[in-house]
Residue frames relative to the residue before (quaternion, step in Angstrom):
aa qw qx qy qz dx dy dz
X 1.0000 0.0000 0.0000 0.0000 0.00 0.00 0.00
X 0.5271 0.6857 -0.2916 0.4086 3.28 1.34 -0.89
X 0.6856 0.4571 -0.1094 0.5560 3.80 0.79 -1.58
X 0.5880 0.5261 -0.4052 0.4618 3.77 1.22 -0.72
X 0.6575 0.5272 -0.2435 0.4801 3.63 0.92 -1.66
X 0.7443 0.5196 -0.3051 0.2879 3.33 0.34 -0.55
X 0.4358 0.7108 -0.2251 0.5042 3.23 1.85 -1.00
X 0.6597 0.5476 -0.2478 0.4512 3.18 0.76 -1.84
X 0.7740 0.4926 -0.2048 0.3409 3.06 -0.16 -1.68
X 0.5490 0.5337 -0.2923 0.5729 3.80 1.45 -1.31
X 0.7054 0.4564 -0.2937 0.4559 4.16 0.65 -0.81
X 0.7208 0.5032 -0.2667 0.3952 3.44 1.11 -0.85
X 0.6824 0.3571 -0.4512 0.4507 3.21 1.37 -0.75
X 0.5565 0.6299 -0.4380 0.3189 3.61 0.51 -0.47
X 0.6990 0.5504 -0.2113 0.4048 3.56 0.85 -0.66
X 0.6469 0.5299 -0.2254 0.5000 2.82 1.42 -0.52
X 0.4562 0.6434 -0.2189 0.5744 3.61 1.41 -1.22
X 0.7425 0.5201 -0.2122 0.3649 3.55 0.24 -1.41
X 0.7173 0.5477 -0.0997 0.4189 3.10 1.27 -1.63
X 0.6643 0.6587 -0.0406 0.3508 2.83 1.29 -1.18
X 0.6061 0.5673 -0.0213 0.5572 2.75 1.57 -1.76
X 0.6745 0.4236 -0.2690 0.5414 3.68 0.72 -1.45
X 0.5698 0.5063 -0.4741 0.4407 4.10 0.46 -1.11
X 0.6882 0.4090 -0.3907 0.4544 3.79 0.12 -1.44
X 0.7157 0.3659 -0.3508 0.4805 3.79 -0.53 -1.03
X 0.6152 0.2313 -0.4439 0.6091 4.55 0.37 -0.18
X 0.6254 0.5254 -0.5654 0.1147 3.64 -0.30 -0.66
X 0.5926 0.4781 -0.4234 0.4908 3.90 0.57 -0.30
X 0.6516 0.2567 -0.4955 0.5139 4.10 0.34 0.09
X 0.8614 -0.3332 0.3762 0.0736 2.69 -2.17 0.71
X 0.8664 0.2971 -0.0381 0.3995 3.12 0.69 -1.83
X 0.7253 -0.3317 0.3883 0.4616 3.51 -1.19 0.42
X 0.5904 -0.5235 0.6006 -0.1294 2.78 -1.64 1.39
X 0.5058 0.6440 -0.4717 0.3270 3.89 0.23 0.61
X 0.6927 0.3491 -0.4789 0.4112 3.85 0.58 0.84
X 0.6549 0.5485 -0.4183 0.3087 3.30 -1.29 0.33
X 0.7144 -0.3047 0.1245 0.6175 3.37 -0.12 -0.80
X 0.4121 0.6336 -0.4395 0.4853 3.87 1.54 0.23
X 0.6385 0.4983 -0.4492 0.3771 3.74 0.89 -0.77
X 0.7450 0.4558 -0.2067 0.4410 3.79 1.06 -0.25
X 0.6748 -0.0518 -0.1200 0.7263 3.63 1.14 -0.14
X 0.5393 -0.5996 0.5074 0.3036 2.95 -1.59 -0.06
X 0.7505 0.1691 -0.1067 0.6300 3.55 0.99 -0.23
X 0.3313 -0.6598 0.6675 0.0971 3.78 -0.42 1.45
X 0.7617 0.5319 -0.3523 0.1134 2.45 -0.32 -1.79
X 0.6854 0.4844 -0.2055 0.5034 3.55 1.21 -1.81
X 0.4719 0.5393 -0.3858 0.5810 3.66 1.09 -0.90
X 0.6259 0.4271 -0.3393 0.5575 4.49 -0.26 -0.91
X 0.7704 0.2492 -0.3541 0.4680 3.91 -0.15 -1.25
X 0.5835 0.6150 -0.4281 0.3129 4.08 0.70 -0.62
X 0.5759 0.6550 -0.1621 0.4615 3.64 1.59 -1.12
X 0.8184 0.3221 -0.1470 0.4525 2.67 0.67 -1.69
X 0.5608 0.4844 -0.4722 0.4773 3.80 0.87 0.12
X 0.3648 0.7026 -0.3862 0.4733 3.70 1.31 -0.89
X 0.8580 0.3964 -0.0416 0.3239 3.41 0.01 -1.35
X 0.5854 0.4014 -0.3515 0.6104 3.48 1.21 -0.79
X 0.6593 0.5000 -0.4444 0.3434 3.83 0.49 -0.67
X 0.7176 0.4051 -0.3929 0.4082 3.52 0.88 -0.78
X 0.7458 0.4433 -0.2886 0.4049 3.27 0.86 -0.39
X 0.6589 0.4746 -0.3708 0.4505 3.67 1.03 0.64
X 0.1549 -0.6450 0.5528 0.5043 3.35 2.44 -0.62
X 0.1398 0.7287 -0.6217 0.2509 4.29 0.24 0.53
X 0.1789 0.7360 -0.6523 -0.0274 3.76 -0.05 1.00
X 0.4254 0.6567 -0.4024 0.4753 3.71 0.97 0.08
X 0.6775 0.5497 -0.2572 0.4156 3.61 1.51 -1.07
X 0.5688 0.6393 -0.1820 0.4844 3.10 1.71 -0.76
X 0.5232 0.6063 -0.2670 0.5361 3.84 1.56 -0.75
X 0.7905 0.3918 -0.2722 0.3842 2.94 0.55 -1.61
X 0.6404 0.5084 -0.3594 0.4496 3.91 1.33 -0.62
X 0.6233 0.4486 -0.3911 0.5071 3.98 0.80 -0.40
X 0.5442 0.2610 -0.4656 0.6472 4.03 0.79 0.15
X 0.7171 0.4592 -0.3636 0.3777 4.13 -0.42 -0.13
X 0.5987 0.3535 -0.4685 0.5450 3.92 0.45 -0.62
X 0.7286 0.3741 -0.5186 0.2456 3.84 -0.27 -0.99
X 0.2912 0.8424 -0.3428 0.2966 3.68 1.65 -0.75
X 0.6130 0.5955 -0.0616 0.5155 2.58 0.51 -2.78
X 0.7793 0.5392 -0.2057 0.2444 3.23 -0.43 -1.25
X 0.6984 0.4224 -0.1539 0.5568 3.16 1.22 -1.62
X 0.6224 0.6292 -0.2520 0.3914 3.62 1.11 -0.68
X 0.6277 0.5420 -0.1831 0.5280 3.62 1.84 -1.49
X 0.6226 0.5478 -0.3107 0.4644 3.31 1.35 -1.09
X 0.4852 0.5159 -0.4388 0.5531 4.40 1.13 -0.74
X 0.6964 0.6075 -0.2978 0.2393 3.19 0.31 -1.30
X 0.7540 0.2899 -0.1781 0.5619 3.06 0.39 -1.53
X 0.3763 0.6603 -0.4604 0.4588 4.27 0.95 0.28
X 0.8976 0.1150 -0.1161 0.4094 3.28 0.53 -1.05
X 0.2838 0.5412 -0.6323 0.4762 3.74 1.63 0.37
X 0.7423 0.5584 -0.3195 0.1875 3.69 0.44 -1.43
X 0.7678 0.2905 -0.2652 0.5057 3.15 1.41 -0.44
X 0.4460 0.4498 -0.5333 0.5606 3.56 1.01 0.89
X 0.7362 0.5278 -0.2028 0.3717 3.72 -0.04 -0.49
X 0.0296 0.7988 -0.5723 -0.1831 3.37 0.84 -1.79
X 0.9038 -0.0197 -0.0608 0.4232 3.50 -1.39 -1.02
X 0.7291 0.5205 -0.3320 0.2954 3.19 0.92 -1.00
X 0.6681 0.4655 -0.3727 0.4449 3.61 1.29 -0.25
X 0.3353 0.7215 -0.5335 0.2870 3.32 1.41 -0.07
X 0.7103 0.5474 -0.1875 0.4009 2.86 0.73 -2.57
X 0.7836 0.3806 -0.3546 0.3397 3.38 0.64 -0.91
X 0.4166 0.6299 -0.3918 0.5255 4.12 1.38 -0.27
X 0.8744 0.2750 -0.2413 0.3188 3.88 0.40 -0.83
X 0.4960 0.6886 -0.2579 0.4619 3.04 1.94 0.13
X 0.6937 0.3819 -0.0850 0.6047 3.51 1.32 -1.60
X 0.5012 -0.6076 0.5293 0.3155 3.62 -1.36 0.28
X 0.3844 -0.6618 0.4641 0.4459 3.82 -0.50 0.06
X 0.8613 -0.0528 -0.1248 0.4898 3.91 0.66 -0.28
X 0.7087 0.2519 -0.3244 0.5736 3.09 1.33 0.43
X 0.4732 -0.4724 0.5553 0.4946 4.08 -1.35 0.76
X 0.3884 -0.5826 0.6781 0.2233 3.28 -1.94 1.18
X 0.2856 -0.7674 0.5407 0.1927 3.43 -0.92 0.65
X 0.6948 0.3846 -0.3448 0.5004 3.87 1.14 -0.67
């Protein structure tokens, strides 16, 4: 579990970096965000912090860590949902297309 958590935690920070990294270098254009790690979910970032908590829990045995993440995703959730409210009204059709294409924290696979 130990080597599992670590993995995680090694995937979460990277994803996050990535995200992070790719938002800053698009944030000065205009237009919609939708490559990099955006071309697969719409919100890394929360997807990276979901992992990475994923990971510290297996790797502390942290079932308390697990509490704290079932009060935080719906959080997350309620927070992605503002979000994607007001990309929608800055953006309009084109973030539709781009909302029914991408997963919201996971990459849709069908």
């Amino acid at each position: 579990m130990i080597i599992l958590g670590v993995m995680l935690v090694f995937a979460g920070v990277l994803l996050s970096v990535w995200a992070t990294l790719w938002l800053r270098r698009t944030a000065s254009s205009e237009g919609l965000t939708a490559s990099g790690p955006f071309k697969y979910v719409r919100h890394p970032v929360y997807t990276s912090i979901n992992i990475l908590c994923l990971g510290l829990g297996l790797m502390f045995f942290a079932w308390l860590w697990f509490v704290v993440m079932i009060i935080f995703v719906p959080l997350w959730y309620l927070e992605g949902r503002e979000e994607e409210k007001q990309m929608a009204e800055v953006h309009g059709q084109k973030y539709a297309g781009y909302k029914a294409r991408t997963g919201m924290f996971l990459p849709k696979i069908w």
